[in-house]
mmCIF file of the N, C-alpha and C atoms, coordinates in Angstrom:
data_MODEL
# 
_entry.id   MODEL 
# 
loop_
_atom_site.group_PDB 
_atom_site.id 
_atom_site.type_symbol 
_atom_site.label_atom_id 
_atom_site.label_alt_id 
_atom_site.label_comp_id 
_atom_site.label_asym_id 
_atom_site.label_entity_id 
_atom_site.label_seq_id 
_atom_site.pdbx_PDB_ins_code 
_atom_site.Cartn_x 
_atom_site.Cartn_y 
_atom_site.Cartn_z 
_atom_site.occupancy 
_atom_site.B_iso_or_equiv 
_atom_site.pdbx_formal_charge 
_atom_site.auth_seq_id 
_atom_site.auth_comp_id 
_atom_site.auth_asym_id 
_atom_site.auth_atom_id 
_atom_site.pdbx_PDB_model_num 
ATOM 1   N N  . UNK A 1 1  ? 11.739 24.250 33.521 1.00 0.00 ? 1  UNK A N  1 
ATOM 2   C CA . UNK A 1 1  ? 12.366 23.492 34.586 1.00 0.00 ? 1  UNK A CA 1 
ATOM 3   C C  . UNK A 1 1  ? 13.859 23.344 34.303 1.00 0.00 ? 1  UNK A C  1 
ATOM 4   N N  . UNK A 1 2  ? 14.590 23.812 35.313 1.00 0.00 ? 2  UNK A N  1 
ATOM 5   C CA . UNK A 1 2  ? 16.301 23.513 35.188 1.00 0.00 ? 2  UNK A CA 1 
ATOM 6   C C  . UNK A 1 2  ? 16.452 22.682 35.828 1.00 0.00 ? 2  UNK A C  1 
ATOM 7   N N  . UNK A 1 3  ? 17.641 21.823 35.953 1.00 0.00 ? 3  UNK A N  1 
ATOM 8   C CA . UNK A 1 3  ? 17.977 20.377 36.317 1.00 0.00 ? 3  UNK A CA 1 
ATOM 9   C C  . UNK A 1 3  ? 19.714 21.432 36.822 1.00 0.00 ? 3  UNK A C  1 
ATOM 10  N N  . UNK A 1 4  ? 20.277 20.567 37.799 1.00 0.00 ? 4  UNK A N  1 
ATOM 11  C CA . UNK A 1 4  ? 21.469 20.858 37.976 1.00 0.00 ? 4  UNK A CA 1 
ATOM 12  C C  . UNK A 1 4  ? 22.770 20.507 36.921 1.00 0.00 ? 4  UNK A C  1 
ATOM 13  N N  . UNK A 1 5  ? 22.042 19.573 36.475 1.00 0.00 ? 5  UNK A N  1 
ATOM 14  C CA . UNK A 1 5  ? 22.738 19.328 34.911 1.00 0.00 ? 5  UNK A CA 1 
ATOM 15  C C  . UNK A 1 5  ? 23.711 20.331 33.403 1.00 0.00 ? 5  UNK A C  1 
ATOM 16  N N  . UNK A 1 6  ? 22.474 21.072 33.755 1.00 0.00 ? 6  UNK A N  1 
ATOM 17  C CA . UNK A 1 6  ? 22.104 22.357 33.044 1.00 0.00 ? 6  UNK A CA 1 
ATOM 18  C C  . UNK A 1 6  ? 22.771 23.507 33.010 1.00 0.00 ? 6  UNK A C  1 
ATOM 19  N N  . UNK A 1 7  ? 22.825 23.367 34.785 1.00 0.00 ? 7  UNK A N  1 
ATOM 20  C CA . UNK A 1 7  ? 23.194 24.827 35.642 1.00 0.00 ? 7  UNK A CA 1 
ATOM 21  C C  . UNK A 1 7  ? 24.698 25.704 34.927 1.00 0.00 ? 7  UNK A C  1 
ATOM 22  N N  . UNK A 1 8  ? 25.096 26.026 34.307 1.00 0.00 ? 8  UNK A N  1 
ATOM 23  C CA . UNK A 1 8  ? 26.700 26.532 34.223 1.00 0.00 ? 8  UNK A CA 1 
ATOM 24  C C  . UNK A 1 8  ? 27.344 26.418 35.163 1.00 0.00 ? 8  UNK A C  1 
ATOM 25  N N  . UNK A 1 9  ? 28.572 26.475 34.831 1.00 0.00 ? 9  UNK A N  1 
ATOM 26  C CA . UNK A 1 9  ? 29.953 26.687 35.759 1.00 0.00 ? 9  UNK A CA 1 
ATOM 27  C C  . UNK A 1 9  ? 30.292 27.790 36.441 1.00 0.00 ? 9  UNK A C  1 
ATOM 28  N N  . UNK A 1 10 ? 29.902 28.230 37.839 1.00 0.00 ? 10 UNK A N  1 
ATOM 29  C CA . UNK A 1 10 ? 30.316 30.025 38.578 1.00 0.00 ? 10 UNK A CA 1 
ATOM 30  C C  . UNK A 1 10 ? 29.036 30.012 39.003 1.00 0.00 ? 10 UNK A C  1 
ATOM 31  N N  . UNK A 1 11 ? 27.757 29.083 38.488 1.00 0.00 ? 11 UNK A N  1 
ATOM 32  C CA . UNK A 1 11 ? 26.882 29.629 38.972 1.00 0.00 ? 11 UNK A CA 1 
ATOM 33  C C  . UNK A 1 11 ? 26.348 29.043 40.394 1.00 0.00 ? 11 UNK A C  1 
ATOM 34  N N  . UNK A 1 12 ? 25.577 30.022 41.331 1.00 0.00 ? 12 UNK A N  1 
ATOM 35  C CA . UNK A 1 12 ? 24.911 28.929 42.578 1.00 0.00 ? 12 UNK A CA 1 
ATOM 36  C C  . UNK A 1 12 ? 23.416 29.522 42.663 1.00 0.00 ? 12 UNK A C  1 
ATOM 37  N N  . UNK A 1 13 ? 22.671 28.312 42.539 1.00 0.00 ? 13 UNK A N  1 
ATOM 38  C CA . UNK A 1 13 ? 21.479 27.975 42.413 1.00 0.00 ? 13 UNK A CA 1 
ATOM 39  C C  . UNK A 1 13 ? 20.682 27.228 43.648 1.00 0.00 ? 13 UNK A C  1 
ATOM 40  N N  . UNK A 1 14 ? 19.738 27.669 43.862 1.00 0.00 ? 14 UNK A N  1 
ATOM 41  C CA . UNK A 1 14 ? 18.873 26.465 45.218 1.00 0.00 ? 14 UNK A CA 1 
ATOM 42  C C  . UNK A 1 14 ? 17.817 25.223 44.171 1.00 0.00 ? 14 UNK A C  1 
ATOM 43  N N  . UNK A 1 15 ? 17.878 24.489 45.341 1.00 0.00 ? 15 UNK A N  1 
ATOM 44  C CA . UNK A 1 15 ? 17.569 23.124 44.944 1.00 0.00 ? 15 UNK A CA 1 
ATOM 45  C C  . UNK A 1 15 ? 15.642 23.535 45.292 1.00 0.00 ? 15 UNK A C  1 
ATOM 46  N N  . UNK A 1 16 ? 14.595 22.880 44.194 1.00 0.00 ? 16 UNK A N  1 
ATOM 47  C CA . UNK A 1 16 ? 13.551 23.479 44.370 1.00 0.00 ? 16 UNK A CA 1 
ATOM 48  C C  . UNK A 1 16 ? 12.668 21.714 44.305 1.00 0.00 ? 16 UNK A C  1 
ATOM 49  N N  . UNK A 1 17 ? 13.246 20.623 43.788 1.00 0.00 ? 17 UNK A N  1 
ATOM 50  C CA . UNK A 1 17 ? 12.898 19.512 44.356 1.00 0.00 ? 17 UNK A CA 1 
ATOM 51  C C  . UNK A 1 17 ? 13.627 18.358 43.627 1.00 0.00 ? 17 UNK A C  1 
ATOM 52  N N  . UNK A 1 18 ? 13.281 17.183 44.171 1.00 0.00 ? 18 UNK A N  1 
ATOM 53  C CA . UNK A 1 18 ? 14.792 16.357 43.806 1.00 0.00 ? 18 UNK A CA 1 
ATOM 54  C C  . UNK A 1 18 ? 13.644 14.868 43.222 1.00 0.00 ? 18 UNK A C  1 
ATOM 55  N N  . UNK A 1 19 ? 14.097 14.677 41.960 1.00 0.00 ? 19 UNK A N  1 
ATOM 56  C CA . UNK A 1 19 ? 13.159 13.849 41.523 1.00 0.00 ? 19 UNK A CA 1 
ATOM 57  C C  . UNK A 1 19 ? 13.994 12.005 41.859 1.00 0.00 ? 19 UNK A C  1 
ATOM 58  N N  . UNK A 1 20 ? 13.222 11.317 41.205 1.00 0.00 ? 20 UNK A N  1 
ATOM 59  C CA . UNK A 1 20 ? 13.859 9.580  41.410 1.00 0.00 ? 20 UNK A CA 1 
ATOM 60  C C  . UNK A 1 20 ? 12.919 9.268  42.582 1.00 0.00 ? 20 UNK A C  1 
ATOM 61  N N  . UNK A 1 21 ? 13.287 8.025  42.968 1.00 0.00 ? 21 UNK A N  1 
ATOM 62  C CA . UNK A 1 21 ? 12.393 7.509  44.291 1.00 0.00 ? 21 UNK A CA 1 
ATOM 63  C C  . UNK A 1 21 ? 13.586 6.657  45.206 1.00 0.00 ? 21 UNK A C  1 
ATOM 64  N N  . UNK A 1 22 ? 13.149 6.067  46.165 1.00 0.00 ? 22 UNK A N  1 
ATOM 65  C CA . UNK A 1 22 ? 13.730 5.099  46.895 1.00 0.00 ? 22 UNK A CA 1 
ATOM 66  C C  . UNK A 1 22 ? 14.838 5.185  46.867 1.00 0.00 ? 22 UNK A C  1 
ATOM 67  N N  . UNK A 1 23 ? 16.020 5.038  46.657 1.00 0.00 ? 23 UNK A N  1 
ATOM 68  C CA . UNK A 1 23 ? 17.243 4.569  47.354 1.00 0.00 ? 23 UNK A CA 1 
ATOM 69  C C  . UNK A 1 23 ? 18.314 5.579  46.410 1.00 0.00 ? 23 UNK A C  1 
ATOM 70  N N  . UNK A 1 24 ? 17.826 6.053  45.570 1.00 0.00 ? 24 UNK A N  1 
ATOM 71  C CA . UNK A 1 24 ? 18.225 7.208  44.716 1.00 0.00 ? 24 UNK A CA 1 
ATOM 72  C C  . UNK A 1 24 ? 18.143 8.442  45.212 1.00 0.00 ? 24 UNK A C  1 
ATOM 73  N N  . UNK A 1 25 ? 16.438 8.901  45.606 1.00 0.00 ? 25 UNK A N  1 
ATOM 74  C CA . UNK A 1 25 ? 16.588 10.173 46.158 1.00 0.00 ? 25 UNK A CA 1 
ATOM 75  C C  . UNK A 1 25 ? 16.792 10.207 47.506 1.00 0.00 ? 25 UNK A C  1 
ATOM 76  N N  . UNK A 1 26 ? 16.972 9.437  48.272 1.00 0.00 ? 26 UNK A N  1 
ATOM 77  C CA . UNK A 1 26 ? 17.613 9.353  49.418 1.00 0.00 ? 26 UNK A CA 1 
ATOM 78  C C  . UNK A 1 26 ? 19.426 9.507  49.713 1.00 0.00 ? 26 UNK A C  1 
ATOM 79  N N  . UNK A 1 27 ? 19.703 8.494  48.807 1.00 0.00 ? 27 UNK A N  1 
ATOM 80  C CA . UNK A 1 27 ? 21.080 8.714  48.415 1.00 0.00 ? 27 UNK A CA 1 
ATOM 81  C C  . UNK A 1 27 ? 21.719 10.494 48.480 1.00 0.00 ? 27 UNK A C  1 
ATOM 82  N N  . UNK A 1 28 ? 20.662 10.760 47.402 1.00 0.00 ? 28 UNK A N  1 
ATOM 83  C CA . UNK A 1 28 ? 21.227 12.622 47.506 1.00 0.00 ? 28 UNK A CA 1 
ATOM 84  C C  . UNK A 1 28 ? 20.851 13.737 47.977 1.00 0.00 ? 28 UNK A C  1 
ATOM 85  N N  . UNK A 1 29 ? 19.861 13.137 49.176 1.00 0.00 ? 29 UNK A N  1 
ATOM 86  C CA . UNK A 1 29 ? 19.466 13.904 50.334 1.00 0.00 ? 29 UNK A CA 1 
ATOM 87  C C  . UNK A 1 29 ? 20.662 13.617 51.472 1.00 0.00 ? 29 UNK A C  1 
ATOM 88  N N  . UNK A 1 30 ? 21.409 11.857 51.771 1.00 0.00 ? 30 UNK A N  1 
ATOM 89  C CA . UNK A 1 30 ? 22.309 12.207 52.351 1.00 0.00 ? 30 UNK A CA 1 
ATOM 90  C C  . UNK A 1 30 ? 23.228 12.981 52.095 1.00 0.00 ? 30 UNK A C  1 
ATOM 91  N N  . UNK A 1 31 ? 23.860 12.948 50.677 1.00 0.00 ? 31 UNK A N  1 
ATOM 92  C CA . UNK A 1 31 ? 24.777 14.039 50.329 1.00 0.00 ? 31 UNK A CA 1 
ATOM 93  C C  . UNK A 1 31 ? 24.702 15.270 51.356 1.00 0.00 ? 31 UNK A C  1 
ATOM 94  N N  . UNK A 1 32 ? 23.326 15.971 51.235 1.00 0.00 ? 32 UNK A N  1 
ATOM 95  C CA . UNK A 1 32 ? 23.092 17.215 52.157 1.00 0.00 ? 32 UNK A CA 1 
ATOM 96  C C  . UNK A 1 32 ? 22.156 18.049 51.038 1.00 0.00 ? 32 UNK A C  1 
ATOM 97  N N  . UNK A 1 33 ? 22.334 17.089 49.714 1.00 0.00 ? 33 UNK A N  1 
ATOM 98  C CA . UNK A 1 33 ? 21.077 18.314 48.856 1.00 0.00 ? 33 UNK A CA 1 
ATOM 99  C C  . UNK A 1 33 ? 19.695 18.351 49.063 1.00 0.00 ? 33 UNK A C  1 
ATOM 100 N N  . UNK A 1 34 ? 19.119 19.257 49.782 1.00 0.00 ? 34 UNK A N  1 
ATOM 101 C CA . UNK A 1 34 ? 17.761 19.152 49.787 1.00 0.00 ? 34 UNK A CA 1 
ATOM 102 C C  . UNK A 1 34 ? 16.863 20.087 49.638 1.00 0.00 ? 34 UNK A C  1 
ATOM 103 N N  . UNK A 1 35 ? 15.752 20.250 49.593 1.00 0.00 ? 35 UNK A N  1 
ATOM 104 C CA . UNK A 1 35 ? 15.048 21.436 49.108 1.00 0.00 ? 35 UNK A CA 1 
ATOM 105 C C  . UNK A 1 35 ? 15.411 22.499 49.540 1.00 0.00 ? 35 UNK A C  1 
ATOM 106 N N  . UNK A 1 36 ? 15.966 23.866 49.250 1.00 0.00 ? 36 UNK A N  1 
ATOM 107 C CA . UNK A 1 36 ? 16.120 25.420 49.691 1.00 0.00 ? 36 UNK A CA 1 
ATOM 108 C C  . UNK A 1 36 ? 17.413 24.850 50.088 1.00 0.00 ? 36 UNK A C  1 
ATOM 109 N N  . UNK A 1 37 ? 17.924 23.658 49.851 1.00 0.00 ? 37 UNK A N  1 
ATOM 110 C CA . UNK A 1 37 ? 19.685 24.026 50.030 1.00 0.00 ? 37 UNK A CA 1 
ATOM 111 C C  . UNK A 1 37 ? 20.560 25.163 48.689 1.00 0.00 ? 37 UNK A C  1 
ATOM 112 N N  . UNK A 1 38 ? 21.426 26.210 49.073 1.00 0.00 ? 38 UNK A N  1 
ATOM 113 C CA . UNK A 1 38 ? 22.130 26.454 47.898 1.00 0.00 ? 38 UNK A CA 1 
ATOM 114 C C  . UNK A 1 38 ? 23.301 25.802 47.518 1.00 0.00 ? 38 UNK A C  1 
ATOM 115 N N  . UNK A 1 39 ? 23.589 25.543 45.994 1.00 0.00 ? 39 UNK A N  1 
ATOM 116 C CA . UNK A 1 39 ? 24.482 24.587 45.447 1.00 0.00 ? 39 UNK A CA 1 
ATOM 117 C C  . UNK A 1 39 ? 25.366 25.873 44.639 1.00 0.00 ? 39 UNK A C  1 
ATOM 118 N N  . UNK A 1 40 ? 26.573 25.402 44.778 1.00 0.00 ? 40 UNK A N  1 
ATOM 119 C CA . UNK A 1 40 ? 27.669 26.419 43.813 1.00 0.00 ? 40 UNK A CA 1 
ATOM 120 C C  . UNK A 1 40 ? 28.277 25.962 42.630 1.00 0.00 ? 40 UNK A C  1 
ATOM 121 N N  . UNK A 1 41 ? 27.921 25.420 41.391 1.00 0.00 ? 41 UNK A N  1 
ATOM 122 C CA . UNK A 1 41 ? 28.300 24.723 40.411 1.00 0.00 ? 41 UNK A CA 1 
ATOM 123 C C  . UNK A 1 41 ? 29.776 25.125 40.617 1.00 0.00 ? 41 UNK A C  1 
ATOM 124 N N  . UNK A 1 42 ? 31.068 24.555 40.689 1.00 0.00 ? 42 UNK A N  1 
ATOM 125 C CA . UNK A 1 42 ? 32.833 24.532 40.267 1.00 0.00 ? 42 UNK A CA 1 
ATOM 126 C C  . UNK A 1 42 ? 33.052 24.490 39.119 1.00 0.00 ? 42 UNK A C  1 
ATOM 127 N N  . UNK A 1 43 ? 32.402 23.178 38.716 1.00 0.00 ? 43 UNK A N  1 
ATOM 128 C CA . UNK A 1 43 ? 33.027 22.379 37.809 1.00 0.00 ? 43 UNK A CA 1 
ATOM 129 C C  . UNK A 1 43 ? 32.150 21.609 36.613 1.00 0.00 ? 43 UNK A C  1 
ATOM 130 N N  . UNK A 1 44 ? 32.707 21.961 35.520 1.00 0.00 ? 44 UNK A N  1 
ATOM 131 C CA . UNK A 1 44 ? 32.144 20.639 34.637 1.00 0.00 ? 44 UNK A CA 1 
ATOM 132 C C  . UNK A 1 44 ? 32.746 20.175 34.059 1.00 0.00 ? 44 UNK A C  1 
ATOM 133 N N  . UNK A 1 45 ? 33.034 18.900 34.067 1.00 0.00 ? 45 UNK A N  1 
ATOM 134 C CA . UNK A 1 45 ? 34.201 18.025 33.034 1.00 0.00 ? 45 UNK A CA 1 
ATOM 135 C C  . UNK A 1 45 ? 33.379 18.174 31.648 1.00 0.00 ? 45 UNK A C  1 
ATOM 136 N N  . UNK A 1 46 ? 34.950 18.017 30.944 1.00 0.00 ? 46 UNK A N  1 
ATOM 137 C CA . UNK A 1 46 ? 34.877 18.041 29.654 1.00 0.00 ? 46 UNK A CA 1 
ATOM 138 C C  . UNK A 1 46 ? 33.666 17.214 28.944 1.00 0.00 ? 46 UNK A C  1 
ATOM 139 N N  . UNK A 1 47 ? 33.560 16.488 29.567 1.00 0.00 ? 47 UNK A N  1 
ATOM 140 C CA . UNK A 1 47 ? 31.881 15.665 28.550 1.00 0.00 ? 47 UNK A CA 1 
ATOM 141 C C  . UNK A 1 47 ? 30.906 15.808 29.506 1.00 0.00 ? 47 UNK A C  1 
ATOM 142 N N  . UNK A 1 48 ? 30.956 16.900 30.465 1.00 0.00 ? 48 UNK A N  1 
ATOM 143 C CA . UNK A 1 48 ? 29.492 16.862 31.550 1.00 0.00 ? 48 UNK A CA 1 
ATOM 144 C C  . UNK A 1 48 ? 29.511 15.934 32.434 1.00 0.00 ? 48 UNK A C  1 
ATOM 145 N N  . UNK A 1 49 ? 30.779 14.981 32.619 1.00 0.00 ? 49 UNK A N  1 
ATOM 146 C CA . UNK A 1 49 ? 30.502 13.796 33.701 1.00 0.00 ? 49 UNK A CA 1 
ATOM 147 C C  . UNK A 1 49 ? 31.519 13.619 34.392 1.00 0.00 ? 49 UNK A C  1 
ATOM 148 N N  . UNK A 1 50 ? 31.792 13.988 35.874 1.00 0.00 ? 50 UNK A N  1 
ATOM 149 C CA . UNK A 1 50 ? 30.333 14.450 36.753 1.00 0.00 ? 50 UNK A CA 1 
ATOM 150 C C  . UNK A 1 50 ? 30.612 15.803 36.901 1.00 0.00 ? 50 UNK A C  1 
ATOM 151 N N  . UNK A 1 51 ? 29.634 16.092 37.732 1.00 0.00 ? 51 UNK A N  1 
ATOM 152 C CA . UNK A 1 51 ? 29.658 17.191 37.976 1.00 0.00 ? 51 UNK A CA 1 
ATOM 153 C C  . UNK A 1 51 ? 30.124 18.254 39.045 1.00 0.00 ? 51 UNK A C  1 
ATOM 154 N N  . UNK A 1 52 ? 31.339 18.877 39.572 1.00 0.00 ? 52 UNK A N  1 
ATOM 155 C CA . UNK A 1 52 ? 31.394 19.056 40.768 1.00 0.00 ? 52 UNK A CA 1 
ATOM 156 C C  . UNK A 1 52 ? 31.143 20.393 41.600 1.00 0.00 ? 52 UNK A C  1 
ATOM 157 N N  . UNK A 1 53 ? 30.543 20.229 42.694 1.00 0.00 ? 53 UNK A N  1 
ATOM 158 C CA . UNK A 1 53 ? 29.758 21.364 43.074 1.00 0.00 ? 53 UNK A CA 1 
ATOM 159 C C  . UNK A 1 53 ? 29.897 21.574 44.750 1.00 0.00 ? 53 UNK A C  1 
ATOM 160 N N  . UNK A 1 54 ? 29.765 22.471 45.237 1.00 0.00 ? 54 UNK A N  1 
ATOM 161 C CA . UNK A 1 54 ? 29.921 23.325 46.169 1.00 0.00 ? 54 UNK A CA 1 
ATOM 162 C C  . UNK A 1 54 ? 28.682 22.891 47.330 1.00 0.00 ? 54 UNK A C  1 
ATOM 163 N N  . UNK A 1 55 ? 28.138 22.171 48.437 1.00 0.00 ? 55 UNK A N  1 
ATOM 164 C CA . UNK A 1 55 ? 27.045 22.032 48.843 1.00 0.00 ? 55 UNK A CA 1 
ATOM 165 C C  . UNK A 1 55 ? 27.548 21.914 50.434 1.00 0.00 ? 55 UNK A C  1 
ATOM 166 N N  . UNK A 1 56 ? 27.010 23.007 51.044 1.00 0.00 ? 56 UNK A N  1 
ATOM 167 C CA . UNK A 1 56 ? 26.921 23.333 52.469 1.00 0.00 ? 56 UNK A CA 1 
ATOM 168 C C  . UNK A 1 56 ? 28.575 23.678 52.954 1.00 0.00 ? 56 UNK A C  1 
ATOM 169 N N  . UNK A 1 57 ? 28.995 23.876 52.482 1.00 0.00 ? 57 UNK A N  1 
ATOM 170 C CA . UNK A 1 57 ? 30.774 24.002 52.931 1.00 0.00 ? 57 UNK A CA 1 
ATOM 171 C C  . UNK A 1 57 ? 31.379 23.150 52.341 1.00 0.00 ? 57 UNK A C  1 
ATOM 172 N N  . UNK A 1 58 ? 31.264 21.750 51.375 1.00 0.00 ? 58 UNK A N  1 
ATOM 173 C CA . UNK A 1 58 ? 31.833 21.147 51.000 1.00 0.00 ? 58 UNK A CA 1 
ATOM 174 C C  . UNK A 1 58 ? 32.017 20.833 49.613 1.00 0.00 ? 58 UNK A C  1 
ATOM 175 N N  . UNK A 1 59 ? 32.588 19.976 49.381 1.00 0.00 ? 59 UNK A N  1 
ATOM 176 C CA . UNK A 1 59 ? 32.992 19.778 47.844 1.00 0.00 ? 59 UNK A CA 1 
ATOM 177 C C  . UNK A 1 59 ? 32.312 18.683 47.229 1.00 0.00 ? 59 UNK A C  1 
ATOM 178 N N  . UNK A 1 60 ? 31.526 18.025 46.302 1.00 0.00 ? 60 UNK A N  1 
ATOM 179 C CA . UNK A 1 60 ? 30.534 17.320 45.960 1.00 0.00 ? 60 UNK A CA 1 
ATOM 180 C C  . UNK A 1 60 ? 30.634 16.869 44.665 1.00 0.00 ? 60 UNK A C  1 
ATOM 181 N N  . UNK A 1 61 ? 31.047 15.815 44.186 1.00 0.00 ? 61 UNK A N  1 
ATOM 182 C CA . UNK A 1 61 ? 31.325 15.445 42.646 1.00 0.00 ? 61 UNK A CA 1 
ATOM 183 C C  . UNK A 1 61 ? 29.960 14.303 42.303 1.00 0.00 ? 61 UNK A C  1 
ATOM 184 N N  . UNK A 1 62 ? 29.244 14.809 41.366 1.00 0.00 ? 62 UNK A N  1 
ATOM 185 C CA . UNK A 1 62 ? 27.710 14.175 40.762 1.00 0.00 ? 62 UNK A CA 1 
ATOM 186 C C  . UNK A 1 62 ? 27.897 13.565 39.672 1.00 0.00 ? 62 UNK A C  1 
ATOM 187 N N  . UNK A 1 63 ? 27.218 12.620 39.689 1.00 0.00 ? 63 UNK A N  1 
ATOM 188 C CA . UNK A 1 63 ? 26.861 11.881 38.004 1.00 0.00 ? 63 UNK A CA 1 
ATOM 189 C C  . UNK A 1 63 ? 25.941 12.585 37.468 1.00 0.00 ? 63 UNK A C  1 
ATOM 190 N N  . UNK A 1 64 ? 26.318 12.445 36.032 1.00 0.00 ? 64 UNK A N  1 
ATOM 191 C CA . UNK A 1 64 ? 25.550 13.796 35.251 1.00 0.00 ? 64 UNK A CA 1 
ATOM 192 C C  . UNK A 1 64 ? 24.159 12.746 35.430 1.00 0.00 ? 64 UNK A C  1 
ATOM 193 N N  . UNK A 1 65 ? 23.579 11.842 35.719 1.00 0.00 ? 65 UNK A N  1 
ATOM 194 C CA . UNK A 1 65 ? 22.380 10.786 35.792 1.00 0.00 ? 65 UNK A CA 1 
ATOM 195 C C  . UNK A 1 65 ? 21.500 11.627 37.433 1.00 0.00 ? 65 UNK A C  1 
ATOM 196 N N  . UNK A 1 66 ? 22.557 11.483 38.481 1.00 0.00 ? 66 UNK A N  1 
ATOM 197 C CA . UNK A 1 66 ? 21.919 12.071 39.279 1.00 0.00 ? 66 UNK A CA 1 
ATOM 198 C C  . UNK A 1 66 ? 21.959 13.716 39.307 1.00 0.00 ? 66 UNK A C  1 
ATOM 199 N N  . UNK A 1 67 ? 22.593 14.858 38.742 1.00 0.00 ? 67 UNK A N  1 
ATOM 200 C CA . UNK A 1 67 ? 22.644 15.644 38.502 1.00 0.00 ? 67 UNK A CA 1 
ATOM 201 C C  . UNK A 1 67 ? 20.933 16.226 37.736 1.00 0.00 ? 67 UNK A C  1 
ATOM 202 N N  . UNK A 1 68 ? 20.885 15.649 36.630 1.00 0.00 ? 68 UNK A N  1 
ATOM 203 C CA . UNK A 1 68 ? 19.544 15.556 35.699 1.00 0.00 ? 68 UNK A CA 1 
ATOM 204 C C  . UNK A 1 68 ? 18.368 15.417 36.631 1.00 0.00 ? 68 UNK A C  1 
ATOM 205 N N  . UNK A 1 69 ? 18.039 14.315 38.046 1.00 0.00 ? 69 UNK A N  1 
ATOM 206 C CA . UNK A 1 69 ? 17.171 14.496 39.019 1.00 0.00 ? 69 UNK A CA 1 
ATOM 207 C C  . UNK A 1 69 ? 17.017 15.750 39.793 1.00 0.00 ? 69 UNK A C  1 
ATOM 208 N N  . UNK A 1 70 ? 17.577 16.633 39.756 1.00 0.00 ? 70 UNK A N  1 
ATOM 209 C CA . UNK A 1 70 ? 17.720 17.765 40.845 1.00 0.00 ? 70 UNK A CA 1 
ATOM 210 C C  . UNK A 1 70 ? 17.178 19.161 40.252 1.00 0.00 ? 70 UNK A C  1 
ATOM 211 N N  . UNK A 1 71 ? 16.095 19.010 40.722 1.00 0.00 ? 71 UNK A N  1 
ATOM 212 C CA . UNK A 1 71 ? 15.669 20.808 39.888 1.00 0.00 ? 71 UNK A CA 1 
ATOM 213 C C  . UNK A 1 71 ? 16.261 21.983 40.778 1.00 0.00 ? 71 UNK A C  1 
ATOM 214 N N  . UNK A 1 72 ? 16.473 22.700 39.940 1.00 0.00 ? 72 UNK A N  1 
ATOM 215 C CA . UNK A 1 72 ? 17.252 24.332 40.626 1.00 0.00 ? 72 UNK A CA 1 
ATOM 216 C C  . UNK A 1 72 ? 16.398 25.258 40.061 1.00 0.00 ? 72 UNK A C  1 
ATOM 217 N N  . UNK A 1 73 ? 16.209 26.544 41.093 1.00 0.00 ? 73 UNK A N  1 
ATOM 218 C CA . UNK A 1 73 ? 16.030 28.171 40.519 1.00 0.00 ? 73 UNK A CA 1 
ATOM 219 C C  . UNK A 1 73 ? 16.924 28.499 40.383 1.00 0.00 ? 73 UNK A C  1 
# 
């Protein structure tokens, strides 16, 4: 199992399910991440936090906390 956490920098990966409950995984379904969306990793700061990424045409900066919820192929 990969986590978006994980993912490297250049790479783009689809989202295969988004873990947490209630007001968390909702939170990053509004973002726009949701299952069979593709994500384009940019960026990773120097200590992994956050994370910024590429999702539907836009630009998307993650906490490596919610990042770790998000499984990718």
């Amino acid at each position: 199992m990969l986590t978006l956490k994980e993912t490297k920098c250049g790479q783009t990966v689809t989202v295969t399910k988004i873990h947490g409950a209630g007001a968390i995984k909702r939170r990053i379904m509004d973002m726009g991440i949701t299952k069979g969306t593709a994500v384009y990793v940019r960026k990773v700061a120097p200590l992994g936090d956050p994370v910024e990424v590429t999702v539907r045409g836009y630009e998307l900066s993650l906490r490596k906390a919610d990042a770790e919820l998000i499984e990718v192929q």
